[in-house]
N, C-alpha and C positions, 0 to 999 in steps of 0.2 A: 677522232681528230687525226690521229697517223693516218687514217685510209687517202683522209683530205689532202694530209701535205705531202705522199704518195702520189696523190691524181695531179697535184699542183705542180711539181716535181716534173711531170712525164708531159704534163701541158708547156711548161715553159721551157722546155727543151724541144717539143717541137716548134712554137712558138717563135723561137730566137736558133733555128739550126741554119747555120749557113750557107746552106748549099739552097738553102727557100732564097735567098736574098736576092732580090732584083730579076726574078722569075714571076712570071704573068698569074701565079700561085700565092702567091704571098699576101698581096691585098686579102682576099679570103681565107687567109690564115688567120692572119689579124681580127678580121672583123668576126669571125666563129668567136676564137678566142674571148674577142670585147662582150660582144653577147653573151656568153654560157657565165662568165665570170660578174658580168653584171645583175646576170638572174640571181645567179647565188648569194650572193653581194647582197642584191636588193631584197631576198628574199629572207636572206637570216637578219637583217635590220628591221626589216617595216614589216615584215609577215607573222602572221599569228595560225595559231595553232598546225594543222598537216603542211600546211604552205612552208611553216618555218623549220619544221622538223625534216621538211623533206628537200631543202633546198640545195644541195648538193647533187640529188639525184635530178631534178627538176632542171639545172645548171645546165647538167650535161645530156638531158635529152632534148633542151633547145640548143643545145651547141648539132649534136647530131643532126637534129632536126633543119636547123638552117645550113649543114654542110651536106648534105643531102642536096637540099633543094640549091647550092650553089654548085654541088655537080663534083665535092671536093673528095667524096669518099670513092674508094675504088671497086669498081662493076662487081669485083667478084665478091665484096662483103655485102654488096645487095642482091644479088643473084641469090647468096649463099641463106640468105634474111627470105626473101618471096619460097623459095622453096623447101624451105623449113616446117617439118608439121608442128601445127598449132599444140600439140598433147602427144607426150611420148612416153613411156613407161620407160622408168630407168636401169639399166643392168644388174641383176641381182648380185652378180659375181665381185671379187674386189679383183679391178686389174691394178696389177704392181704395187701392192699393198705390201710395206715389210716394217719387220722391226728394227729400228737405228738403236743402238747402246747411246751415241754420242746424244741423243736428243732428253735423255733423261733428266737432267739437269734441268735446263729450258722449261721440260711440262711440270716436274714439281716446283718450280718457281713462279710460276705462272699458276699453278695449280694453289699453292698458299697463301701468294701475295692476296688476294682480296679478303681470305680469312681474316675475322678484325680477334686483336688478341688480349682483349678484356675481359 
């Protein structure tokens, strides 16, 4: 649920950013917008089984999907997507991997909280 009102968050801040306002851009902002949030919408109400469980992801690859095809995403995030290899084997190495003191807290609180203590 936080991932959701994270993406919700970052959608309606471009959604409603000002400087879209009364730019030949906007209309197509909106209308992405109306789409992906309607999949989702429609999907976690009326949808049954993967449909519903997955309608957050589903939201947002018809939002992509029609901002795409409205020409709204920027060249070099499709260039970057076509010449992508399909399979890559990932770095064995950890780059910038360190240990924080301050984070200790955090992970054993996070680490306890679902412990049930009956």
């Amino acid at each position: 649920m936080s991932v959701g009102i994270e993406l919700a968050k970052i959608a309606l801040g471009i959604v409603f950013d000002s400087r879209l306002a009364g730019t030949a851009s906007f209309g197509p902002v909106e209308l992405v917008f109306g789409v992906a949030v309607a999949v989702m919408v429609g999907l976690s109400v009326w949808g049954r089984g993967p449909m519903k469980l997955f309608c957050a992801l589903l939201g947002i690859l018809a939002g992509y999907g029609l901002a795409t095809a409205l020409g709204q995403l920027p060249s070099v995030l499709t260039f970057n997507f076509a010449t992508a290899r399909p399979f890559a084997v990932p770095l064995l190495e950890p780059v910038g991997v360190a240990f924080r003191w301050d984070f200790i807290f955090p992970f054993l609180l996070a680490g306890v909280a679902p412990v049930s203590w009956i």
